[in-house]
MDTraj code that builds the backbone (N, CA, C; nanometers):
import mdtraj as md
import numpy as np

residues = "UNK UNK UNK UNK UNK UNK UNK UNK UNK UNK UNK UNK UNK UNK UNK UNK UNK UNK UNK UNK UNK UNK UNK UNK UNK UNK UNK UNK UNK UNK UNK UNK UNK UNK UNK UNK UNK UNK UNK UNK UNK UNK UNK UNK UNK UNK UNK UNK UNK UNK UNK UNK UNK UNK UNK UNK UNK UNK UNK UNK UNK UNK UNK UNK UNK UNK UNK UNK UNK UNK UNK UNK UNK UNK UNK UNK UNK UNK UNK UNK UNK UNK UNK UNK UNK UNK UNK UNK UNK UNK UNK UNK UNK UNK UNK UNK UNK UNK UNK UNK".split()
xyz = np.array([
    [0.0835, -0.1173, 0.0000],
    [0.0000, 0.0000, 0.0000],
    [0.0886, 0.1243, 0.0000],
    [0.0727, 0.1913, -0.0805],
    [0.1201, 0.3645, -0.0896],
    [0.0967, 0.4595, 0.0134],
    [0.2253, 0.5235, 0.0785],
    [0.1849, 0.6360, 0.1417],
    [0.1201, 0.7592, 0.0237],
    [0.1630, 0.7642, -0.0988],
    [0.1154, 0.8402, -0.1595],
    [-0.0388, 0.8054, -0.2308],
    [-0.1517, 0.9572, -0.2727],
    [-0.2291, 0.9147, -0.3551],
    [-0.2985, 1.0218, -0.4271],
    [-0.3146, 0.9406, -0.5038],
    [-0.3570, 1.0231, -0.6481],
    [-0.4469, 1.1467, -0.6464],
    [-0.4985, 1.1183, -0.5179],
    [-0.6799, 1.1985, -0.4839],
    [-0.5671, 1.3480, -0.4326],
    [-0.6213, 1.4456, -0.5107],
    [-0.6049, 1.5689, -0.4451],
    [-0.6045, 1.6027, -0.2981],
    [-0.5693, 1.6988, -0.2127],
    [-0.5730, 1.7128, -0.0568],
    [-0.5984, 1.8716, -0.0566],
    [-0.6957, 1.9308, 0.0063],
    [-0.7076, 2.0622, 0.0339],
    [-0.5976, 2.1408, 0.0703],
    [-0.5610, 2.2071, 0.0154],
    [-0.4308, 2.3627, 0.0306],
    [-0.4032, 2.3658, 0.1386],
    [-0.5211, 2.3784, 0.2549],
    [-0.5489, 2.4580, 0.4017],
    [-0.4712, 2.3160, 0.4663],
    [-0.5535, 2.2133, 0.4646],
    [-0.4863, 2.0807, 0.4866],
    [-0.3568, 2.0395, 0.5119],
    [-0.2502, 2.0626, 0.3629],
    [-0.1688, 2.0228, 0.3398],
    [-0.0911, 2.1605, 0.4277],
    [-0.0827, 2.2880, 0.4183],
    [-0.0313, 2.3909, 0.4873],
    [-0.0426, 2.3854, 0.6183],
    [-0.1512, 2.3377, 0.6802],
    [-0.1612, 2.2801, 0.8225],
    [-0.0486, 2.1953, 0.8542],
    [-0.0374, 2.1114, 0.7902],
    [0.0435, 1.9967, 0.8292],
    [0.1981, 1.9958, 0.8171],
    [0.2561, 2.1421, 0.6801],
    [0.4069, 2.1579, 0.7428],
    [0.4321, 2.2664, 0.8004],
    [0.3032, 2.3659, 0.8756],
    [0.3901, 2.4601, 0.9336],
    [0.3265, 2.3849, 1.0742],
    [0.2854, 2.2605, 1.1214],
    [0.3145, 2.1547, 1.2088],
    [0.4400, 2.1155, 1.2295],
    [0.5130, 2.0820, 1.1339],
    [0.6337, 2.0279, 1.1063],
    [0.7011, 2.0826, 1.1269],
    [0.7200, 2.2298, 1.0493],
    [0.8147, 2.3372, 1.1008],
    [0.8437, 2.4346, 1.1873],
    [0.7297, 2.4286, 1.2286],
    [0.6949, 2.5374, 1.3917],
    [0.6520, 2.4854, 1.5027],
    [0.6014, 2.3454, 1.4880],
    [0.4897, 2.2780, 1.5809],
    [0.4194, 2.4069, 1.5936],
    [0.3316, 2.4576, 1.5041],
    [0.2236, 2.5425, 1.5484],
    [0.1314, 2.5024, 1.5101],
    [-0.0228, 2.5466, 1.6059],
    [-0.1335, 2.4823, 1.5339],
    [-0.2260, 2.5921, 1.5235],
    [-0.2019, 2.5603, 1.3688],
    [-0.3295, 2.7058, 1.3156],
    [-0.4750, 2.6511, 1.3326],
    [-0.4978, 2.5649, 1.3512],
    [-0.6441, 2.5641, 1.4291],
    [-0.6773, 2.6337, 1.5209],
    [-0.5970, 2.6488, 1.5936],
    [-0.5996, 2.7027, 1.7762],
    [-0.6107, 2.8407, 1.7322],
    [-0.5263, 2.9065, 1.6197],
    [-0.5035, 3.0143, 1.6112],
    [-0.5956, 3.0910, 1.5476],
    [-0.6776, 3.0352, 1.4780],
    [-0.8005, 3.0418, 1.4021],
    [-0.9200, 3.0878, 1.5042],
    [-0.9319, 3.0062, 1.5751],
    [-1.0314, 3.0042, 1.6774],
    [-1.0108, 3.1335, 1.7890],
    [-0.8765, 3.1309, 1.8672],
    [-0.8144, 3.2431, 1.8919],
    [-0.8214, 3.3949, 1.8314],
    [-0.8403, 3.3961, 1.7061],
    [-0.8345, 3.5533, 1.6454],
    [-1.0019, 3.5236, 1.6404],
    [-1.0953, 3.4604, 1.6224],
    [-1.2405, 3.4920, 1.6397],
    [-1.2521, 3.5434, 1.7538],
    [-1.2423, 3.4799, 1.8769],
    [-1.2840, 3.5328, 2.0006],
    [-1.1816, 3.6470, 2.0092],
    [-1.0859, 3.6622, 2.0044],
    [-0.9949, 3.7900, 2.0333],
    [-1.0914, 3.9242, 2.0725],
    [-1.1484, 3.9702, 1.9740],
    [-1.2527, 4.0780, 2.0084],
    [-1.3341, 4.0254, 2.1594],
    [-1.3667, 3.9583, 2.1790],
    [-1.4011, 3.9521, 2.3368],
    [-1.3033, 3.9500, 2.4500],
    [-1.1790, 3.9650, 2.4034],
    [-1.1091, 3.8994, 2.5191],
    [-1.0246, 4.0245, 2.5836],
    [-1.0333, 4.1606, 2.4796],
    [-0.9390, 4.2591, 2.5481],
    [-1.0482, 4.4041, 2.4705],
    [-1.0467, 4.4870, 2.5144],
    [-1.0772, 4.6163, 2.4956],
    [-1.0390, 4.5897, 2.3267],
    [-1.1851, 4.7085, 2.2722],
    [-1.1718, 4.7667, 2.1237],
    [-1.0665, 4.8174, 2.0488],
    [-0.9715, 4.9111, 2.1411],
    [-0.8720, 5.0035, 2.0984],
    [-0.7830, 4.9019, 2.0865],
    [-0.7399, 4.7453, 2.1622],
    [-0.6399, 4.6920, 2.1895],
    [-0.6850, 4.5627, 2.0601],
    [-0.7450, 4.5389, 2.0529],
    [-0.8114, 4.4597, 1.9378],
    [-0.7838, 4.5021, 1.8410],
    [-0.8116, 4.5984, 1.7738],
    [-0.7993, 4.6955, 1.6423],
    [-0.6489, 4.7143, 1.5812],
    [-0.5663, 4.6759, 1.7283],
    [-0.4154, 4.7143, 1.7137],
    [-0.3246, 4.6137, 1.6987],
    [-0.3837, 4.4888, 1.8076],
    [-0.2779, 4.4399, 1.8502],
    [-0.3374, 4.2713, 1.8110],
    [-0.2605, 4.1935, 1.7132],
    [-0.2942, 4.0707, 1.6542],
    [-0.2635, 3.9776, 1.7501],
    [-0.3332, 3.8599, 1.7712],
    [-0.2866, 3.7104, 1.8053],
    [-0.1808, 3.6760, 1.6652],
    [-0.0963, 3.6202, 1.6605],
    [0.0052, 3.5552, 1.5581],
    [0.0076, 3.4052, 1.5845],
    [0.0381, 3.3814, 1.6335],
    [0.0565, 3.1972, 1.5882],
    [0.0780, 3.1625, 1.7903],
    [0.0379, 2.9984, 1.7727],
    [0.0698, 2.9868, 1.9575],
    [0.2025, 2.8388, 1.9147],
    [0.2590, 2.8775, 1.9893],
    [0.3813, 2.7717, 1.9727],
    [0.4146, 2.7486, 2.1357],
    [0.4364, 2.5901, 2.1322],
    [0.4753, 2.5676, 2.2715],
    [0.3493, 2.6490, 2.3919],
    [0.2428, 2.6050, 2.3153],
    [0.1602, 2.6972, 2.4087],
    [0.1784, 2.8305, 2.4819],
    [0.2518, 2.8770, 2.4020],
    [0.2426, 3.0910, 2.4269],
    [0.2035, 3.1166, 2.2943],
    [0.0843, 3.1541, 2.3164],
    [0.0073, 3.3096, 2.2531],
    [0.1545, 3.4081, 2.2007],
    [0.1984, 3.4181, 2.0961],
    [0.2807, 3.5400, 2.0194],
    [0.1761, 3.6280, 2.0253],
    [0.1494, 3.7613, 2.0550],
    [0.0882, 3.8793, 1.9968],
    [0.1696, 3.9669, 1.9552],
    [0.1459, 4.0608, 1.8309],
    [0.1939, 4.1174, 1.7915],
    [0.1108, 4.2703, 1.8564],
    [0.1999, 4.3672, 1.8831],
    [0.1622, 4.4985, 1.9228],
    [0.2436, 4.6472, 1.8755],
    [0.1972, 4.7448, 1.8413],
    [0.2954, 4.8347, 1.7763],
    [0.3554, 4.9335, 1.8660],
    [0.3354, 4.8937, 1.9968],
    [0.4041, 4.9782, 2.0879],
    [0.4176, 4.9344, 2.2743],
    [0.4834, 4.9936, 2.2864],
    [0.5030, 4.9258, 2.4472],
    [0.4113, 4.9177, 2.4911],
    [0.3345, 5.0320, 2.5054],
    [0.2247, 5.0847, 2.6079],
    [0.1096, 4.9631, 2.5935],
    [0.0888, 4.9247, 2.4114],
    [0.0237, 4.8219, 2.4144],
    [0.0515, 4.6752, 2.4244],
    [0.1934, 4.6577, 2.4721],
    [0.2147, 4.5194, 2.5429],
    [0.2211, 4.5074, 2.7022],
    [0.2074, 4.6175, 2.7376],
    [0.2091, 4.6467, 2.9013],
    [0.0510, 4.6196, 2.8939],
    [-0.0592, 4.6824, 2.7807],
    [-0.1753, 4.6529, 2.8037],
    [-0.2419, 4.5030, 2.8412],
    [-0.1713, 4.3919, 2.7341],
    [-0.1850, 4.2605, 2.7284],
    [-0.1111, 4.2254, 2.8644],
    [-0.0163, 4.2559, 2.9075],
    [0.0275, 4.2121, 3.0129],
    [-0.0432, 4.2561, 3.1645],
    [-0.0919, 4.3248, 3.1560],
    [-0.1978, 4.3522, 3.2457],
    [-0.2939, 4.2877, 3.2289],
    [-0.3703, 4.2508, 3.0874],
    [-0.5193, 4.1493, 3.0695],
    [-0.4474, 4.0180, 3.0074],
    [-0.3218, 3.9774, 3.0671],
    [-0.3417, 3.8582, 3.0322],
    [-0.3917, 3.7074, 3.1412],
    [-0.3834, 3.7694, 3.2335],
    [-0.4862, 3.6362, 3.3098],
    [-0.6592, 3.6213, 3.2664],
    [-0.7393, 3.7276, 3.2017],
    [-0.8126, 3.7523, 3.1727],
    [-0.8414, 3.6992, 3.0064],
    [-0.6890, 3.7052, 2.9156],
    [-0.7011, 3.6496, 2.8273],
    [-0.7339, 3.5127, 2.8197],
    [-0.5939, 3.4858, 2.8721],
    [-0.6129, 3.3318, 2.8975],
    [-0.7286, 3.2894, 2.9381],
    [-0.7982, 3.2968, 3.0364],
    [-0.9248, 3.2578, 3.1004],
    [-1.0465, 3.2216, 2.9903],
    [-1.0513, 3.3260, 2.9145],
    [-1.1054, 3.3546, 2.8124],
    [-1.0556, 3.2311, 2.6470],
    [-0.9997, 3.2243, 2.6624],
    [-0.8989, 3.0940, 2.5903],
    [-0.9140, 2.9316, 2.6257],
    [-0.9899, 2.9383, 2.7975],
    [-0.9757, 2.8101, 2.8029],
    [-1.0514, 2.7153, 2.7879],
    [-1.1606, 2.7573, 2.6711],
    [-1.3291, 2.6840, 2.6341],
    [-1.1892, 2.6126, 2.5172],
    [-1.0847, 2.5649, 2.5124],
    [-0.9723, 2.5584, 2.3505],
    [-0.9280, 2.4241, 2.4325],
    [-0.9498, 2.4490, 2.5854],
    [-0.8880, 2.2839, 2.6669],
    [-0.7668, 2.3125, 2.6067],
    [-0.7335, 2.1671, 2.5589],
    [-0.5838, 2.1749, 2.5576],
    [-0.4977, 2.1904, 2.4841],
    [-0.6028, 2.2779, 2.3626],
    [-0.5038, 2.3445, 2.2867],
    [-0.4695, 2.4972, 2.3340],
    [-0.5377, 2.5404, 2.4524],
    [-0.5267, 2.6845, 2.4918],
    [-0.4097, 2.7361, 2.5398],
    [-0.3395, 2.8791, 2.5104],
    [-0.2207, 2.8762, 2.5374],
    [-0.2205, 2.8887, 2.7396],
    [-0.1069, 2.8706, 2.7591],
    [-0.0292, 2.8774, 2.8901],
    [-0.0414, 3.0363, 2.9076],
    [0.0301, 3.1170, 2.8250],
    [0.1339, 3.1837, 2.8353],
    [0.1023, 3.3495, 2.7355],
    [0.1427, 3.4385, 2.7507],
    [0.1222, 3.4926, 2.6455],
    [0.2751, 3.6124, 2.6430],
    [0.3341, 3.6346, 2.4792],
    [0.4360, 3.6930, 2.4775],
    [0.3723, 3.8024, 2.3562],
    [0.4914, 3.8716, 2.3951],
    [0.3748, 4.0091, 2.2804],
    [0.5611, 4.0550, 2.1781],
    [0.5251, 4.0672, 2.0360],
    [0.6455, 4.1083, 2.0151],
    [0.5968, 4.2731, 1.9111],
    [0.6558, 4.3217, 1.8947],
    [0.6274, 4.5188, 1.8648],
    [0.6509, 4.4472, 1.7432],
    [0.5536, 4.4904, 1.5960],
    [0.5736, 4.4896, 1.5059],
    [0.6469, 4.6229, 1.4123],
    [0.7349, 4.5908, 1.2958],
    [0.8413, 4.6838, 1.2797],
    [0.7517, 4.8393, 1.2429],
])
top = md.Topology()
chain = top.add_chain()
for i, resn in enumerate(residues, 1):
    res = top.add_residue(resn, chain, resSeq=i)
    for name in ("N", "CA", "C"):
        top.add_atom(name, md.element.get_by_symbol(name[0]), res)
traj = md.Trajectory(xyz[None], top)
């Protein structure tokens, strides 16, 4: 029997499965994560500041300034909390990096 086969595989599918490989990240989680996002922190901080990918269970957010990673770091027990209907794909952790 063939690991390979003839039958086509969805894009989303197949892209799932090597940035698995190459990041252990799971864009499912992350998917689900940027829906709820708008509930999980203030409008102004939403509008600004992205979920990016969760690796090793930390939440990456991206933010364009200090003030708004001091924000997440202040609502992040609140994030998380908010994260944990995800069980055990929900992150631990959350790290924020300033986009350029």
């Amino acid at each position: 029997m063939s690991r390979f086969s003839d039958k086509p595989e969805p894009l989303g599918d197949l892209l799932r499965t090597m940035a698995k490989r190459v990041k252990k990240v799971d864009l499912t989680a992350i998917e689900e994560i940027r829906e709820l996002w708008p509930t999980l922190v203030p409008p102004a901080v939403a509008d600004v500041c992205q979920p990016e990918f969760v690796k090793n269970h930390v939440l990456v957010i991206s933010v364009p300034s200090g003030a708004f990673a001091q924000q997440i770091s202040f609502d992040q027990e609140s994030i998380l909390d908010g994260l944990a209907p995800l069980k055990d794909r929900a992150p631990t952790s959350l790290k924020t990096v300033q986009k350029a």
